[in-house]
C-alpha positions in Angstrom: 36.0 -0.6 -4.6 34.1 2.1 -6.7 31.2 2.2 -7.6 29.6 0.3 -4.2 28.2 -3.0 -5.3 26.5 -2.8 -2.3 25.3 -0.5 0.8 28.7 0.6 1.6 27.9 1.9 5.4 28.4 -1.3 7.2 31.7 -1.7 6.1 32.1 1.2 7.6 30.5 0.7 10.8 32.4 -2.2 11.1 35.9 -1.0 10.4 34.9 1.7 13.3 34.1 -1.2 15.4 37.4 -3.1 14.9 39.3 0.6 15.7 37.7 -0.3 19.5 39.6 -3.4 19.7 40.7 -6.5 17.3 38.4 -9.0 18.2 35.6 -10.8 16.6 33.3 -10.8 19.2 32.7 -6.8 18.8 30.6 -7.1 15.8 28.7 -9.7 17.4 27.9 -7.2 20.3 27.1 -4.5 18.4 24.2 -7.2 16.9 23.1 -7.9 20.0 22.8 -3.9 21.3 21.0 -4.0 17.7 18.6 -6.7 18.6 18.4 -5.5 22.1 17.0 -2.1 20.1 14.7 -4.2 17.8 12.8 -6.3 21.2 12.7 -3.0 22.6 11.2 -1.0 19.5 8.4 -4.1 18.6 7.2 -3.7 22.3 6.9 0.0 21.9 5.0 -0.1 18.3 2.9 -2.7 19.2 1.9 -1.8 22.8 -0.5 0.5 21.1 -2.7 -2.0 18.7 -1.8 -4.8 21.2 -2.1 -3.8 25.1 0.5 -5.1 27.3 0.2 -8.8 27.0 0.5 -8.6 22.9 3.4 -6.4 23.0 5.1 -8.5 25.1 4.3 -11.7 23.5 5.4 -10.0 19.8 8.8 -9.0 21.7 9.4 -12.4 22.6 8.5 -14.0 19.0 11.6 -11.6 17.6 13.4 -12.5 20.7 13.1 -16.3 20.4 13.4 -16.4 16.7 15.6 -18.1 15.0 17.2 -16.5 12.6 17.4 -13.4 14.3 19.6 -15.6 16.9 21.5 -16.7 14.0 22.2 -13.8 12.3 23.5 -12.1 16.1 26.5 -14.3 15.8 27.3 -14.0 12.1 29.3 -10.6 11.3 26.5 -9.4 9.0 24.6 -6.5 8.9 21.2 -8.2 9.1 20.7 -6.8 12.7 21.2 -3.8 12.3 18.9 -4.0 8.9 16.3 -5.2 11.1 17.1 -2.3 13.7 16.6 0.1 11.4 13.5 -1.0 9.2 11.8 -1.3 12.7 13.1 2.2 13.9 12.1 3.7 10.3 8.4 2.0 11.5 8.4 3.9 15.0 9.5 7.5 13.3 7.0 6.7 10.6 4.1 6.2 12.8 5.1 9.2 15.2 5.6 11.5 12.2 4.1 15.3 12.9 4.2 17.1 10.0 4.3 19.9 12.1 7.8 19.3 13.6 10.5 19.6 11.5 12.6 17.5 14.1 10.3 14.5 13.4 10.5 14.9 9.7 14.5 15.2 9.7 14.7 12.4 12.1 12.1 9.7 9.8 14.5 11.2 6.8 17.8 10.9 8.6 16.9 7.3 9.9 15.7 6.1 6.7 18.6 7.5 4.8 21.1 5.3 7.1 18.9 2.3 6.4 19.1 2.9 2.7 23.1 3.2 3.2 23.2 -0.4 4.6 19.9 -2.2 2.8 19.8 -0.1 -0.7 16.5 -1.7 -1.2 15.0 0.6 1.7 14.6 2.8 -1.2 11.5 2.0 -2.1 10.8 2.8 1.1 11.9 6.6 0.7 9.3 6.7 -2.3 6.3 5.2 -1.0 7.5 7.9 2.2 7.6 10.9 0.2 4.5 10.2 -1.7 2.4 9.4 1.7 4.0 12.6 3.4 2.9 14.6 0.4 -0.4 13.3 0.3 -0.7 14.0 4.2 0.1 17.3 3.6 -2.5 17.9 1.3 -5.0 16.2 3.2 -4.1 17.9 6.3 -4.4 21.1 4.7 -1.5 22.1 5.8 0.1 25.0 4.0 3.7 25.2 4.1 5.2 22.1 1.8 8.2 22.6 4.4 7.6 19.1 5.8 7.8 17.0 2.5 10.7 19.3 1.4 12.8 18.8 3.8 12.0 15.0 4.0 13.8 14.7 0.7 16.8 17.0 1.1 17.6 15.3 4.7 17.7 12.4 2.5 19.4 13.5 -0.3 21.9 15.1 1.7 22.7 12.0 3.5 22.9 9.8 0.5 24.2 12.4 -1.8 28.2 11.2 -1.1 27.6 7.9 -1.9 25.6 8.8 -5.4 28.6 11.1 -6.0 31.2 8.8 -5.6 29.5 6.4 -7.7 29.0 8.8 -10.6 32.4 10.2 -10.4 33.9 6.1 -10.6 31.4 4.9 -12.9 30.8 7.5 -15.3 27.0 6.5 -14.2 23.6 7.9 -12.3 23.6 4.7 -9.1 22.0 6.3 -6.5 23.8 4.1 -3.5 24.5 0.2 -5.2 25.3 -1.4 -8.1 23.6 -4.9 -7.4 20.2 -4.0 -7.3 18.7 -4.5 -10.9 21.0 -7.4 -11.3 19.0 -9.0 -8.0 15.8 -7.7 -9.5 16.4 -9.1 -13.1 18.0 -12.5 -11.7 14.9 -12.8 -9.3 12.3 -11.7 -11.7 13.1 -13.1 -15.7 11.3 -15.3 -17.4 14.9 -17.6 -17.0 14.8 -17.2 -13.4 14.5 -20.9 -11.5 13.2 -19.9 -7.8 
């Protein structure tokens, strides 16, 4: 179904899933590993602002929420979503612009994100533009950093963009459904 309406990597994920074994519950593990990841991440990031007790009391708010129980059991991607946005948090904040393994690895991890939640993005941009303007106020001189931030990520995405243009005719960078969301959300016509 060309051009993707929508992230097309979770399809994926899950069809590699259901090659492991034809059973329903499967998807609903790999949510729970994902939310497992997610508790895990929160009480890393926020042991630094929040000491011990705050981490731990942040890891139990995702923990004990409610739709993050839901959405464990449904055979959605929203988990892994969540996983992801939190782990493109973690890379962001541990970013050296001096390692070229964190740079490919804040790329590579948002590029996967982007793959499954298109609107992620906007997170690439606002990204690119922060890593630039670290570089210049770092006065670092080799643009190396920033560089290869966007060709990790354009590398990664660039399959997707290519089948797209090739079935459509048109430039959609991952998913078709995005402006319509944005228009349908945003117009004068709109009723929520």
């Amino acid at each position: 179904y060309y051009p993707f309406p929508r992230g097309p990597l979770y399809p994926y994920i899950l069809a590699a899933v259901f090659l492991i074994g034809d059973h329903w519950l499967l998807p609903r593990l790999l949510n729970l590993l994902c939310d497992w990841g997610t508790i895990i991440l929160i009480w890393t990031i926020s042991r630094r602002w929040l000491g011990y007790k705050g981490s731990a009391l942040a890891s139990l708010m995702y923990a004990l929420n409610g739709m993050a129980i839901y959405f464990s059991g449904e055979v959605l991607g929203t988990s892994l979503e969540v996983f992801l946005s939190t782990l493109t948090i973690y890379a962001a904040l541990n970013l050296s612009l001096r390692s070229s393994l964190s740079v490919i690895a804040l790329s590579a991890v948002l590029a996967i994100f982007a793959l499954i939640r298109p609107t992620a993005l906007i997170w690439w941009l606002l990204l690119t533009v922060w890593i630039f303007i670290r570089v210049a106020k770092e006065g670092i001189r080799s643009w190396s950093s920033p560089l290869l931030f966007v060709l990790i990520f354009g590398v990664i995405v660039a399959p997707v963009t290519l089948i797209n243009y090739i079935s459509s005719g048109s430039f959609i960078p991952i998913s078709t459904l995005g402006g319509v969301n944005f228009y349908i959300g945003n117009s004068p016509e709109s009723k929520g």
